[in-house]
C-alpha positions in Angstrom: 169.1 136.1 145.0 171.2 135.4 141.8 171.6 132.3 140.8 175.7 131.7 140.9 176.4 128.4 138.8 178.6 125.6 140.3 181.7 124.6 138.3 183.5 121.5 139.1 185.5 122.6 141.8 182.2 123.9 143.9 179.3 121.4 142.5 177.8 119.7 145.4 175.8 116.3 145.7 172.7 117.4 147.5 170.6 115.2 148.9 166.6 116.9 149.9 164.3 115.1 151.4 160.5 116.5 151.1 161.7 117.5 147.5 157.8 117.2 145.5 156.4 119.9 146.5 156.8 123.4 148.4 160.4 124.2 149.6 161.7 121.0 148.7 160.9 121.5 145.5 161.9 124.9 145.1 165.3 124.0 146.7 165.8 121.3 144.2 165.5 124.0 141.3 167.5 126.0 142.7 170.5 124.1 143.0 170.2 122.1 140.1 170.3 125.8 138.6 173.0 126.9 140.3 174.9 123.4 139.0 174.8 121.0 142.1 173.7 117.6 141.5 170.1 117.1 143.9 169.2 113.5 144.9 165.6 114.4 145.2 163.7 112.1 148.1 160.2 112.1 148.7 157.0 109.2 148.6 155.6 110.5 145.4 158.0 109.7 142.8 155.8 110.9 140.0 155.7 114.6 140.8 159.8 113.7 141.5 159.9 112.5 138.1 158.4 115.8 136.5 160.4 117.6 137.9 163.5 116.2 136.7 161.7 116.6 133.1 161.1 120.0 134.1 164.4 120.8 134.9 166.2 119.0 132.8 167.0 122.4 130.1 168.3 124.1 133.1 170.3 121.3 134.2 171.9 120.9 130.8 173.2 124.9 130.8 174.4 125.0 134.7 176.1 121.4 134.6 173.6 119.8 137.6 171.3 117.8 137.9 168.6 115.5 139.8 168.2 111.9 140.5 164.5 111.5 141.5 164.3 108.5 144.3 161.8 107.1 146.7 162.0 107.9 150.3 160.4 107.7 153.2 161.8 109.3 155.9 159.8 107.7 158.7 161.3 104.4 157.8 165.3 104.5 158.9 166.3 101.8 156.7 165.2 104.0 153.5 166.7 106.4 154.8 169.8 104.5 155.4 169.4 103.5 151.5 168.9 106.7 150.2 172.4 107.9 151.8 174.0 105.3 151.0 172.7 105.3 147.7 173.7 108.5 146.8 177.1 108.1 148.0 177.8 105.2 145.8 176.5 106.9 142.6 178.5 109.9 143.2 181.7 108.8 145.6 180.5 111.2 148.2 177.7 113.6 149.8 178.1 117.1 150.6 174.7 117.8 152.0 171.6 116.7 153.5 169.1 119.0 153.8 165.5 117.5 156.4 163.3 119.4 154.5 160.3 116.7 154.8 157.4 117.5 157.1 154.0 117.8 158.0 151.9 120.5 159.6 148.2 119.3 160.5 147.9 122.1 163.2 144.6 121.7 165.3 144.3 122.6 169.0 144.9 120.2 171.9 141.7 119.1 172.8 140.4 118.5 169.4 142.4 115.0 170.4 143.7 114.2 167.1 146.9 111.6 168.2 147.0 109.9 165.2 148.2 113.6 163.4 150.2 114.7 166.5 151.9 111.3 166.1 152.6 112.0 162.1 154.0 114.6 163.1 156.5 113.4 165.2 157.5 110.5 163.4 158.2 113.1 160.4 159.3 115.8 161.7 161.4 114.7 164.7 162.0 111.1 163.9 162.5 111.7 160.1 165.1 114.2 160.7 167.2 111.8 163.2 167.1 108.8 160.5 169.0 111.5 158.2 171.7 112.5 160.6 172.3 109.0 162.0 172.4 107.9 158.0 174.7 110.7 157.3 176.6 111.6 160.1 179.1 108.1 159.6 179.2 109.3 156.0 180.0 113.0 156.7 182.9 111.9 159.0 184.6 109.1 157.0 185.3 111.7 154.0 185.9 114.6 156.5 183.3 117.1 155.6 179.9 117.7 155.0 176.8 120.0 155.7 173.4 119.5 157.3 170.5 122.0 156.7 167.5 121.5 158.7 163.9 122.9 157.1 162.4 124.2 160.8 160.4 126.8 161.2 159.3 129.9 163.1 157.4 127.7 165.2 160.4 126.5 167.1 160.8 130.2 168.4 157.4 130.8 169.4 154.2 129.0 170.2 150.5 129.7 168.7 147.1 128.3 169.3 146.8 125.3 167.3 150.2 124.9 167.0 151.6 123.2 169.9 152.7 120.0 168.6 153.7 121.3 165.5 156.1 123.8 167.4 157.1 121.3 170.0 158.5 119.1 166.7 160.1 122.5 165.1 161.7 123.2 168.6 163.2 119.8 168.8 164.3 120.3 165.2 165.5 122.8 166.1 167.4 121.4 169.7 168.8 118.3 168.1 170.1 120.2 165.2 171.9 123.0 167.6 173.3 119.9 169.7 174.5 118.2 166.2 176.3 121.6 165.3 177.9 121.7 168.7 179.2 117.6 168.6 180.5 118.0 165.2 183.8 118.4 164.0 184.3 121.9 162.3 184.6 120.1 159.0 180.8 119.3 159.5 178.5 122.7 158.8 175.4 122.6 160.3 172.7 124.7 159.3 168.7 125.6 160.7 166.4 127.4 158.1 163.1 128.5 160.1 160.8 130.0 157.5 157.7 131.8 158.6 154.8 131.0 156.6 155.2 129.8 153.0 152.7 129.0 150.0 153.2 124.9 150.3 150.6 122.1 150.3 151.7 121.9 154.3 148.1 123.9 155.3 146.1 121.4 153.0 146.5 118.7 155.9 145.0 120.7 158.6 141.8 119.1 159.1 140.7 120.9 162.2 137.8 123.5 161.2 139.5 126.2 163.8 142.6 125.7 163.2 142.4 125.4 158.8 140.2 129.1 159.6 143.6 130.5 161.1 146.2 129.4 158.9 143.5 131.0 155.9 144.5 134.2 157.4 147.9 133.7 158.0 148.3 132.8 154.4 147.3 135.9 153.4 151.1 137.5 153.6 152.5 133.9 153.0 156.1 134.3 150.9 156.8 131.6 148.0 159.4 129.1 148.8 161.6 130.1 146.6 162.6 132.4 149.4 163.6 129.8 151.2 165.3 128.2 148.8 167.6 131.6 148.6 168.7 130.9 152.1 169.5 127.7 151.8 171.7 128.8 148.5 173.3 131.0 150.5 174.4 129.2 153.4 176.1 126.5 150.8 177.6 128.9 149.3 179.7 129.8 151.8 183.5 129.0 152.2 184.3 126.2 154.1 185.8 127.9 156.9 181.9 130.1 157.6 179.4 128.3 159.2 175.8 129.9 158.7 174.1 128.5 161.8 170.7 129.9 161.5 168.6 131.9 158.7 165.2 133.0 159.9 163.1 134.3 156.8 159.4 135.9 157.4 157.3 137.5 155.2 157.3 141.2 155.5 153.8 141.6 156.2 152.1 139.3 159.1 153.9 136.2 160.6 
């Protein structure tokens, strides 16, 4: 997709969580590019940090720009600060995308509660911290948008994956029910990529399961097709809400 450049009147204070590596951090670029200010969130604040280096020449010509920043979306008092943080830099937030997550697939039995529990404290828990942080924030200005990084897995289940897809499909629930609560000044979007070239298959420490995803991988698309969606769905006038983008590779899942 083009890159369209923000001017004042459209230039957006972003906030992505997840934002070092994978679609975070191919969503970041993007928008910087396209002249929003990110507020980039993620534990390693180093790879945060190069980025905004990285960037920085891009940033300059489009007019946006990224404040690298700690986060830990497990923890809802960072979360809380992050938000809050952002909005008193900038006098407001537009977005929030819940990009942040983890995806140590590995089948049921293999019994391995301390990932299934990661997983939920990231993926489900994580994304509630950001809409109870942002939500109050969203409302008091009157406007705002909330994307939510899900994933095919909320739509369908595969071996290996069932508590990875039981945390996409409550993403994916709790994101529909915020879209129907809000106030039509609140967007609310769901991106569900299929699979993607991240670090998010590097986690999988079960044998079977790491064996599967190899092959899966094979017609994985780079998250910078992602990161299209999302620009799209921002781009949008005020009065079109894009409630869900689905993007799959061509070839394969």
């Amino acid at each position: 997709m083009p890159t369209q450049t923000a001017d004042s009147a459209t230039r957006k204070i972003v906030l992505v969580t997840g934002a070092s590596s994978g679609i975070g951090e191919a969503a970041a670029a993007r928008l910087v590019r396209d002249g929003h200010h990110v507020v980039a969130g993620a534990r390693r604040t180093g790879r945060l940090t190069a980025l905004a280096e990285r960037l920085a020449p891009e940033a300059a010509r489009s007019g946006g720009g990224l404040d690298p920043v700690r986060l830990d979306v497990t923890d809802p008092a960072d979360v809380r600060a992050y938000v809050e943080g952002a909005r008193e830099r900038h006098g407001r937030v537009d977005v929030l995308v819940s990009n942040a997550g983890v995806m140590p697939l590995s089948r049921l039995d293999s019994l391995l509660t301390e990932e299934w529990d990661r997983m939920i404290d990231v993926n489900v828990r994580g994304l509630l911290h950001g809409i109870a942080a942002a939500l109050p924030v969203f409302t008091a200005q009157g406007g705002g948008h909330f994307v939510t990084v899900a994933s095919v897995g909320a739509h369908e289940v595969v071996p290996t994956g069932a508590v990875y897809c039981g945390t996409k499909f409550a993403a994916w629930a709790i994101t529909e029910g915020l879209r129907q609560e809000c106030d039509p000044s609140v967007r609310v979007t769901t991106l569900s990529p299929g699979v993607v070239t991240s670090e998010l298959a590097d986690s999988i420490t079960d044998p079977g399961a790491a064996e599967a995803m190899r092959s899966y991988r094979a017609h994985a698309i780079g998250p910078g097709a992602v990161a299209d969606a999302l620009a799209y769905a921002l781009a949008q006038p005020s009065d079109v809400d894009v409630n869900e983008i689905v993007v799959r590779p061509a070839h394969g899942r």
